[in-house]
C-alpha positions as CSV (number, residue, x, y, z in Angstrom):
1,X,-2.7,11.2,19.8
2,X,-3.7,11.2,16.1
3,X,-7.3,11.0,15.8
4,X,-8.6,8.8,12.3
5,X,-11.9,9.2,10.8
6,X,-12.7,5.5,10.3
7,X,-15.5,6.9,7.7
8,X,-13.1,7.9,5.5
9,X,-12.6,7.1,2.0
10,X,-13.7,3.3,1.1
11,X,-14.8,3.3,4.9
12,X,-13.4,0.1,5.6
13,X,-11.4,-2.5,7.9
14,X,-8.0,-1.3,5.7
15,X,-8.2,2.2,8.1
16,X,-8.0,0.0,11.2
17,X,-5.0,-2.6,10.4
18,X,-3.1,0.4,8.6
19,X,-3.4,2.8,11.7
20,X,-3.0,-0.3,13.9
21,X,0.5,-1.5,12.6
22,X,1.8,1.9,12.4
23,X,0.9,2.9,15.8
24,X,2.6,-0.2,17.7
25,X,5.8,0.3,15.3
26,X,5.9,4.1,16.2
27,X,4.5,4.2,19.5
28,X,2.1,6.9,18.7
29,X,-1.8,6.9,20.7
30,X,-4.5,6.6,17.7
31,X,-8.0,7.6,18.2
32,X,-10.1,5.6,15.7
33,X,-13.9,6.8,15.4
34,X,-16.8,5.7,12.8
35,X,-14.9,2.3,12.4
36,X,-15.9,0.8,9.2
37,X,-19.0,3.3,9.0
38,X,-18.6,2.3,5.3
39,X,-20.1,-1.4,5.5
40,X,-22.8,-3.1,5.7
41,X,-22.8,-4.1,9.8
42,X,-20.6,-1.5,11.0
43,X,-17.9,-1.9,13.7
44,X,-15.6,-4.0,14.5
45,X,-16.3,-7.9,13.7
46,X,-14.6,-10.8,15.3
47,X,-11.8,-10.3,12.6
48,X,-11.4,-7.3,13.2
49,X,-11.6,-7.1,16.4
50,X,-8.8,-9.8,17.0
51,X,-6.6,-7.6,14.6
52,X,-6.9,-4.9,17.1
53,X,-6.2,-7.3,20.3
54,X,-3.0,-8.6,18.7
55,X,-1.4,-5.6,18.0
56,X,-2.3,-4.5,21.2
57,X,-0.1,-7.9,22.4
58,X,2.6,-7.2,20.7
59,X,3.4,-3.6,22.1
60,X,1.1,-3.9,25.5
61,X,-1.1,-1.3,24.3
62,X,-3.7,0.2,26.4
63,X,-7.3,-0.3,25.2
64,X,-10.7,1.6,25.1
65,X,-13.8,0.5,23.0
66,X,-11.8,-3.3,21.9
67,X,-15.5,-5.1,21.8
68,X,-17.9,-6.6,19.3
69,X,-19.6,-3.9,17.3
70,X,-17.8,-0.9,18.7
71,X,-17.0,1.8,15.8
72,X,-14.5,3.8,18.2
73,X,-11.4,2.8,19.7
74,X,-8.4,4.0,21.6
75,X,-5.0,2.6,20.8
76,X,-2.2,3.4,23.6
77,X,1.1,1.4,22.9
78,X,3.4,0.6,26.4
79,X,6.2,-0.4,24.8
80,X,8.4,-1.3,21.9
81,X,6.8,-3.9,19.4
82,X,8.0,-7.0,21.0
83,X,9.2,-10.4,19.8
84,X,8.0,-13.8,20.8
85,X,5.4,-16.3,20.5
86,X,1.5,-15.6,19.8
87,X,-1.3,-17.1,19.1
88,X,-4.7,-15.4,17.9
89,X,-7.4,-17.2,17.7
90,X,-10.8,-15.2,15.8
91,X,-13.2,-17.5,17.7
92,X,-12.1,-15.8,21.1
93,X,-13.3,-12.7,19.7
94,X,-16.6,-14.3,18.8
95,X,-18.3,-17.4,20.6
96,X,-18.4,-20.3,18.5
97,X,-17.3,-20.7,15.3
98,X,-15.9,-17.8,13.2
99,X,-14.6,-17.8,9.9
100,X,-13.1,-14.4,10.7
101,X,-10.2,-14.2,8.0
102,X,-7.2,-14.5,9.7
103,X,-4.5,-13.1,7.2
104,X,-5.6,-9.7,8.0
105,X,-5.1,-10.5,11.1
106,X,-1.3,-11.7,10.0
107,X,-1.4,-8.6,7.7
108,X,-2.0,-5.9,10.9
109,X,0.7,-7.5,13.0
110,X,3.4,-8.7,10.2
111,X,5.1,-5.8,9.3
112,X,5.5,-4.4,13.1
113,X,7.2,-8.0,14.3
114,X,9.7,-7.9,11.3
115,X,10.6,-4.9,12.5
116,X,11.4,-5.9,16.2
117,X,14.2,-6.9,17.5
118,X,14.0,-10.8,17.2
119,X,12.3,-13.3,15.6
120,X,8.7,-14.3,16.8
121,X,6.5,-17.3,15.7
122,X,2.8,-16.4,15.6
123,X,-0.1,-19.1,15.3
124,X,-3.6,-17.9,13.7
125,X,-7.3,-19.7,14.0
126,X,-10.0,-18.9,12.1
127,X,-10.9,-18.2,8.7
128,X,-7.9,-19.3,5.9
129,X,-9.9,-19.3,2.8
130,X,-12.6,-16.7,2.7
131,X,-14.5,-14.2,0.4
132,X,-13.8,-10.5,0.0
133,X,-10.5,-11.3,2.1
134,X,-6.9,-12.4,1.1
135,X,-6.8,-15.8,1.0
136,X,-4.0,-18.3,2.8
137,X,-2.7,-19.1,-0.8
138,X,-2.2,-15.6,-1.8
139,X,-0.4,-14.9,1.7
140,X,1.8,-18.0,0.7
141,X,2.6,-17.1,-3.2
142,X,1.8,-13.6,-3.9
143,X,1.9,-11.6,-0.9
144,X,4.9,-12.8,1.1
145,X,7.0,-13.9,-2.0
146,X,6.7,-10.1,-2.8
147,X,7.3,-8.4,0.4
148,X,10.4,-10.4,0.3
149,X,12.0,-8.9,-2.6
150,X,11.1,-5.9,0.2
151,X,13.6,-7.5,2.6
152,X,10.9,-9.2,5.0
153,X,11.5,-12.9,5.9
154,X,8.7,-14.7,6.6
155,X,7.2,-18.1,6.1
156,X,4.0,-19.6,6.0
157,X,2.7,-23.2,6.8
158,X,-1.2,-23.6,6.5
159,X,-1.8,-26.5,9.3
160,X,-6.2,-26.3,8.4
161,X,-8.1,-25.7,5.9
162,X,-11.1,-22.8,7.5
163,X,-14.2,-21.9,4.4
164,X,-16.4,-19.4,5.4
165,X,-18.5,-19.9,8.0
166,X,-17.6,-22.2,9.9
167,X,-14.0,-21.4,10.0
168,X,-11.3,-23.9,12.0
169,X,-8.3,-23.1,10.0
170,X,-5.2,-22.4,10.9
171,X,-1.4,-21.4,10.0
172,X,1.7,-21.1,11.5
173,X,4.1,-17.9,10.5
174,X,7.6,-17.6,11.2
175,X,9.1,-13.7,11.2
176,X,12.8,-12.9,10.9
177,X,12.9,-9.4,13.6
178,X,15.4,-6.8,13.0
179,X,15.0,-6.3,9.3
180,X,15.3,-3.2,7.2
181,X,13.3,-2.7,4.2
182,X,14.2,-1.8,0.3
183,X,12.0,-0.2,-1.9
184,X,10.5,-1.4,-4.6
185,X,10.5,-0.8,-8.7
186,X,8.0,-2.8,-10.2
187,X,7.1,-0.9,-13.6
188,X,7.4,-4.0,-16.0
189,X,6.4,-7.6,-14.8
190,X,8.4,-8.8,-17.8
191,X,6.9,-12.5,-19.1
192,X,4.9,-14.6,-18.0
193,X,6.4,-17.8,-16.5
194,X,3.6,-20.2,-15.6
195,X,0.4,-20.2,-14.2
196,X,0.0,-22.3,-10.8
197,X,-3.0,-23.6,-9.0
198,X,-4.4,-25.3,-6.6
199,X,-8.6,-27.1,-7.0
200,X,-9.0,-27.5,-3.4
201,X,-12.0,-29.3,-1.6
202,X,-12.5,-30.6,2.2
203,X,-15.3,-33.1,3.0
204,X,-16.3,-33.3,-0.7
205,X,-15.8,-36.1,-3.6
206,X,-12.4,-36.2,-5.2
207,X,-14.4,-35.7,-8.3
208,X,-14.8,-31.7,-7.9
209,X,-11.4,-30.7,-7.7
210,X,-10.5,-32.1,-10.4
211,X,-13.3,-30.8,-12.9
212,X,-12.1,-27.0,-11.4
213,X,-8.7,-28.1,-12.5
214,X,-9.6,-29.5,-15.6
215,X,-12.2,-26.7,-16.7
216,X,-8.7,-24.3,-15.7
217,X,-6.8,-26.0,-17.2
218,X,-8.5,-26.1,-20.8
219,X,-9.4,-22.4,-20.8
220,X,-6.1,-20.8,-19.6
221,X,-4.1,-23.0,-22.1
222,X,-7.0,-21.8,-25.3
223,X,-5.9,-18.3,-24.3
224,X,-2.5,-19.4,-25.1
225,X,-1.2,-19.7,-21.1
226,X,1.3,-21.9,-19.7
227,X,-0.3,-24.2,-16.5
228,X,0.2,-26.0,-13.7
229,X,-3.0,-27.1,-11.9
230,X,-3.2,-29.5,-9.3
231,X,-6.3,-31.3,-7.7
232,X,-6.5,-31.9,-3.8
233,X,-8.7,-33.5,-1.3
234,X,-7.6,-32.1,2.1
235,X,-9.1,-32.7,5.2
236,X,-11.3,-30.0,7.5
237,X,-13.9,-29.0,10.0
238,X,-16.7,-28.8,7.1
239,X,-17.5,-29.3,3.6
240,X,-15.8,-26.0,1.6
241,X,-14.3,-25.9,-2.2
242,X,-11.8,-23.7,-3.9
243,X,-9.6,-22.8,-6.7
244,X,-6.4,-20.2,-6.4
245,X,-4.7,-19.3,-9.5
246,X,-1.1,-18.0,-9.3
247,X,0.6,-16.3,-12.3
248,X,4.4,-15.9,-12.2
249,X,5.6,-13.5,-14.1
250,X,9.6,-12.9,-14.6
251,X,9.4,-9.6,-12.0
252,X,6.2,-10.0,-10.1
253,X,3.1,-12.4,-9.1
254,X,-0.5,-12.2,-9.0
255,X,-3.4,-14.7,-7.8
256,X,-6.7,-14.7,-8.0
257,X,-9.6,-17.3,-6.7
258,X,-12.9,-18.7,-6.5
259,X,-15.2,-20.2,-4.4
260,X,-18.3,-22.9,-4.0
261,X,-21.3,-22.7,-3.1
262,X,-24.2,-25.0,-3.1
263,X,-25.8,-25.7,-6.1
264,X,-22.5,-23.4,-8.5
265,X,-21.1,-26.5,-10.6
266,X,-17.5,-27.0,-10.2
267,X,-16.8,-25.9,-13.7
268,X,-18.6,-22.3,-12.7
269,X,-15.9,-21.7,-9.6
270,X,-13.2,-22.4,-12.3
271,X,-14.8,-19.8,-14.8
272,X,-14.5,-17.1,-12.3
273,X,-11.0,-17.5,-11.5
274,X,-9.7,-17.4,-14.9
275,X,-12.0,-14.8,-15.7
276,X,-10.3,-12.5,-13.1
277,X,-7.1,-14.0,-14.0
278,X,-7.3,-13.0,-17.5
279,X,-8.7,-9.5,-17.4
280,X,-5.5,-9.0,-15.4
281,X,-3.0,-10.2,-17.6
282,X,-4.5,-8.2,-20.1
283,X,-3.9,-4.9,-18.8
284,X,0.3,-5.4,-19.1
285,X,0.4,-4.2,-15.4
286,X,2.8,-6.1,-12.6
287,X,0.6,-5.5,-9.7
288,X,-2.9,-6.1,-9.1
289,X,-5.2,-4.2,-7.6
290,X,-4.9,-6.0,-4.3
291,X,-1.7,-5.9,-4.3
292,X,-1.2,-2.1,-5.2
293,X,-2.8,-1.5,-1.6
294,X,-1.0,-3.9,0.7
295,X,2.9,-3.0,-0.9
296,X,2.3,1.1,0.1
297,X,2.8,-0.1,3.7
298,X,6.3,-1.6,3.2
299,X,7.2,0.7,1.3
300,X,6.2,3.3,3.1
301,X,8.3,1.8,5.9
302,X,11.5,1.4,3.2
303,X,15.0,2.6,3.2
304,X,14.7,4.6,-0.2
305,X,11.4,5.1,-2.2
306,X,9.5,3.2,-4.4
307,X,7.2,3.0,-7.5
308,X,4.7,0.7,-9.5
309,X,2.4,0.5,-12.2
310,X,-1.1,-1.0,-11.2
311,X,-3.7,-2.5,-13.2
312,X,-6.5,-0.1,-11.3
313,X,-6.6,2.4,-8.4
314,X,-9.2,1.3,-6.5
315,X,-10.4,3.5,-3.5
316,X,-8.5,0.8,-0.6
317,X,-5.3,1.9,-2.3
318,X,-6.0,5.8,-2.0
319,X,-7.9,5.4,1.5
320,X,-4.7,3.6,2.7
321,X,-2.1,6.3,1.3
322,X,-4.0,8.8,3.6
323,X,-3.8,7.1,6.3
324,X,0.0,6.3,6.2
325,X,0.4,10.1,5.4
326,X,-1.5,10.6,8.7
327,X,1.8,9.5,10.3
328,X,4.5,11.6,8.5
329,X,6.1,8.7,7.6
330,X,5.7,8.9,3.0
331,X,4.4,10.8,0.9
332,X,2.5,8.8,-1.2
333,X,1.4,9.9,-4.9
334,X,-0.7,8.6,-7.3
335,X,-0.5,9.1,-10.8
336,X,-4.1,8.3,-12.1
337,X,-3.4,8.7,-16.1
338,X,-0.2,6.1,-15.7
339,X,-2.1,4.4,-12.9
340,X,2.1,4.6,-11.3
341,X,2.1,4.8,-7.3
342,X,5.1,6.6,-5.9
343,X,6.1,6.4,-2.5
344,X,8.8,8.4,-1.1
345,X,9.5,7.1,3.1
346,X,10.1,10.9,4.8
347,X,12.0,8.7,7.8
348,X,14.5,6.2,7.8
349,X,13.9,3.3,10.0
């Protein structure tokens, strides 16, 4: 059993979805303790712990400590990661409503069904578009888009809209099993393509999403950008607003967002996206910081090694590298003055 200091590094969920997708794809018992000692309300939340009862699903693993505000917990896989069809739902973690994101819940079990034996369908409920948490839209055009150059197949069809708190959302996933996966080489992301977005609002005038697109709009293309905004009225369980900002460039993507909030003027949720947006594409690097966390797992899991340039190292990226080097399966190295991640896989799978 490998035992995992929760507390360690940024302190965070990242420790429990990393341990928790490579224990049901290697079969090895973990021992978590201090779970997420690093935040605010420590433990596991609804979120989290759904993460931790769906990867228990998908490789029967016995439990000890899977409950509302535990900060320890014992993960004993039965089996072999197993194909089929799931569904997770964060509000059976929580009663009521939870807005619980649920693509780190996708992001925790993801990795282990692509690497089953067959394909598997898995339904999510709960939180699609929340702070502090990948959003649906990134899952859709960053993150999946670049785990397939990776060789994962998966697709993504968001079915409801779910804004913090209330939640309600929900998406459907498709996972080819059985794949293997290719490094990556992402030093250069080339030019820039376009920038794509999406002013989103549910229960609200049709007016806002279009001022977040058309305040966008107007400052991407003064800093010389190429855009593509589009304004949508969707429908969902409460009022919530958004904007998500993709940028393609020729070898690699990016997004960034921004939310409302009662009494921030449409025009404000639009300054922060294409504030965020901008400061990246100014530092010439193909990944973001985001990013640079969630690829080390896949590659870490790859046929040959892999390396990419990062516009910061942030403490998720070096907290996850020690985990996965927990395991034995990379060594993972981190070249601070180039800000260049390396990973070299030490198994083939």
């Amino acid at each position: 059993m490998i035992e995992i200091d929760g507390s360690y590094g940024e302190g965070g969920g990242q420790v429990l979805r990393t341990s928790l997708s490579l224990a049901a794809i290697t079969g090895t018992p973990i021992r978590i303790a201090g779970i997420r000692a690093g935040r605010r309300k420590p433990g596991l939340a609804a979120q989290h712990l759904t993460a931790v009862r769906a990867a228990a699903k998908i490789c029967h693993a016995d439990l000890r400590g899977d409950a509302l505000g535990s900060m320890m917990l014992e993960f004993i896989p039965d089996s072999s990661v197993q194909p089929g069809h799931y569904t997770f739902d964060v509000t059976e973690a929580q009663q009521g409503s939870s807005a619980g994101a649920i693509t780190l819940v996708l992001q925790t079990v993801l990795l282990p069904l692509s690497l089953a034996s067959a394909d598997s369908q898995v339904i999510l409920r709960g939180g699609t578009h929340v702070p502090y948490s990948p959003t649906m839209t990134y899952i859709e055009q960053v993150y999946l888009p670049m785990l397939h150059q990776m060789g994962i197949e998966a697709k993504a069809k968001l079915r409801a809209w779910g804004w913090y708190p209330q939640g309600g959302g929900e998406m459907q996933i498709q996972v080819s099993g059985g794949k293997t996966l290719n490094g990556i080489n992402l030093l250069e992301r080339g030019n820039l393509r376009q920038v794509k977005g999406l002013a989103v609002v549910t229960e609200l005038p049709a007016h806002i999403p279009q001022r977040m697109a058309n305040r966008a709009d107007n400052l991407l293309r003064q800093a010389g950008l190429k855009t593509a905004i589009q304004p949508l009225r969707e429908k969902g369980v409460a009022p919530g607003a958004g904007i998500f900002l993709t940028a393609e460039y020729q070898h690699s993507l990016t997004g960034f967002g921004g939310f409302g909030r009662l009494r921030i003027p449409a025009e404000k949720v639009a300054d922060i996206a294409c504030r965020q947006l901008l400061q990246f594409h100014q530092t010439g690097a193909p990944v973001d910081e985001h990013l640079a966390d969630q690829l080390l797992l896949p590659a870490a899991l790859a046929s040959e090694k892999s390396q990419y340039r990062v516009a910061e190292i942030s403490t998720h990226l070096t907290t996850n590298a020690a985990i996965i080097e927990l395991f034995g399966l990379a060594k993972v190295t981190v070249d601070e003055v180039e800000k260049i991640v390396m990973v070299k896989p030490l198994i083939t799978q």
